[in-house]
C-alpha positions in Angstrom: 68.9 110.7 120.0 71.6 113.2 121.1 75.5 112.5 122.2 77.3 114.1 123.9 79.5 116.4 121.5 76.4 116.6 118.8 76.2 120.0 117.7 72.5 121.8 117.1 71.4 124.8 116.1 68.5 126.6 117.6 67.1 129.7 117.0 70.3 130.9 115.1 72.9 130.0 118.0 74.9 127.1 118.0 75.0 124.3 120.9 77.3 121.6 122.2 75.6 118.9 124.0 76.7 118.1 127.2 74.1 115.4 128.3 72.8 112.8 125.9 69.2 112.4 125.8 66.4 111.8 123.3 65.1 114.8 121.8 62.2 116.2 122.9 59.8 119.6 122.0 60.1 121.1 125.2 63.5 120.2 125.6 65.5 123.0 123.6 68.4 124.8 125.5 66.6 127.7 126.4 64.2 125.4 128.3 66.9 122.9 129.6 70.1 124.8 129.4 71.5 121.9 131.3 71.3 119.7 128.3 72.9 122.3 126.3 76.1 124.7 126.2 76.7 127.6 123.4 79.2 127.6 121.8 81.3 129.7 118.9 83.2 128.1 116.1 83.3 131.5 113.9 86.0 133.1 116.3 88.9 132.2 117.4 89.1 133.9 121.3 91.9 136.6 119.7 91.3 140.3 120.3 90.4 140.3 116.7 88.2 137.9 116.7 86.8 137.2 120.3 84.3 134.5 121.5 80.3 135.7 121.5 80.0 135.3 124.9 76.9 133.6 126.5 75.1 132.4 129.6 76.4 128.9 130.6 79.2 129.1 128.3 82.7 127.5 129.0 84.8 130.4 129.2 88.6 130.2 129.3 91.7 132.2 130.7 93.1 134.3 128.6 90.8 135.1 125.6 88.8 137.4 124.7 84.7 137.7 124.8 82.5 140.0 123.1 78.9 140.8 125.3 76.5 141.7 123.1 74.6 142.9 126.5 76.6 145.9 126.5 78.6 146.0 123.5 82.1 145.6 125.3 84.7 143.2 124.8 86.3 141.5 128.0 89.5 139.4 128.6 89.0 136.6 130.8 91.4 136.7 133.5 90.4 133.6 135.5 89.9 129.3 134.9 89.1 127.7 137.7 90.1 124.3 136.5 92.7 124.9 133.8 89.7 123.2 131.4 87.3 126.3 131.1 85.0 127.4 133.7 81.1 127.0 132.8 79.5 130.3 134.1 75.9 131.6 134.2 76.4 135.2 133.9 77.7 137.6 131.6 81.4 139.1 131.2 79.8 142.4 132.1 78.4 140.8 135.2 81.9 139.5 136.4 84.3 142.2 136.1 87.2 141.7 138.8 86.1 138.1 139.0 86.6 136.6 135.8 86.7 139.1 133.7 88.7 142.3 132.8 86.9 145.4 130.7 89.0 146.6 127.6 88.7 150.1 126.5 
């Protein structure tokens, strides 16, 4: 049985769950990303140190993102609800949106 708040780890990538539920085989968070959100407790957000960023990943205004897609790291620019903003695409895929490219 999973909580809301339990942490897990699968396939090297750390998860928050965000809707409890009893575990299941087919129900890991690239199967049911619903159940699941990544998450990054190495970094701290900072320039230095920015966020691994993620598909449906809480992202917040103001820190920084590193997309392993392309390499880049990407200030987010943009909360929608002061809380983080879950979103579904990549920094890379949001520039001018949410997202800000350094160079």
């Amino acid at each position: 049985e999973l909580s809301v708040g339990d942490r897990v780890e699968y396939e090297g990538k750390l998860y928050r769950v965000v809707q409890a539920h009893t575990t299941q085989e087919m129900w890991t968070p690239a199967i049911t990303p619903s159940l699941f959100e990544p998450i990054d407790v190495l970094n701290d957000g900072s320039l230095d140190r920015p966020f691994i960023a993620a598909t449906g990943m809480t992202y917040y205004k103001d820190k920084y993102y590193f997309d392993e897609v392309d390499g880049n790291v990407y200030l987010c620019t943009r909360d929608d609800t002061g809380n983080g903003t879950t979103l579904h695409f990549m920094p890379h895929d949001l520039v001018g949106v949410y997202f800000s490219l350094l160079r």
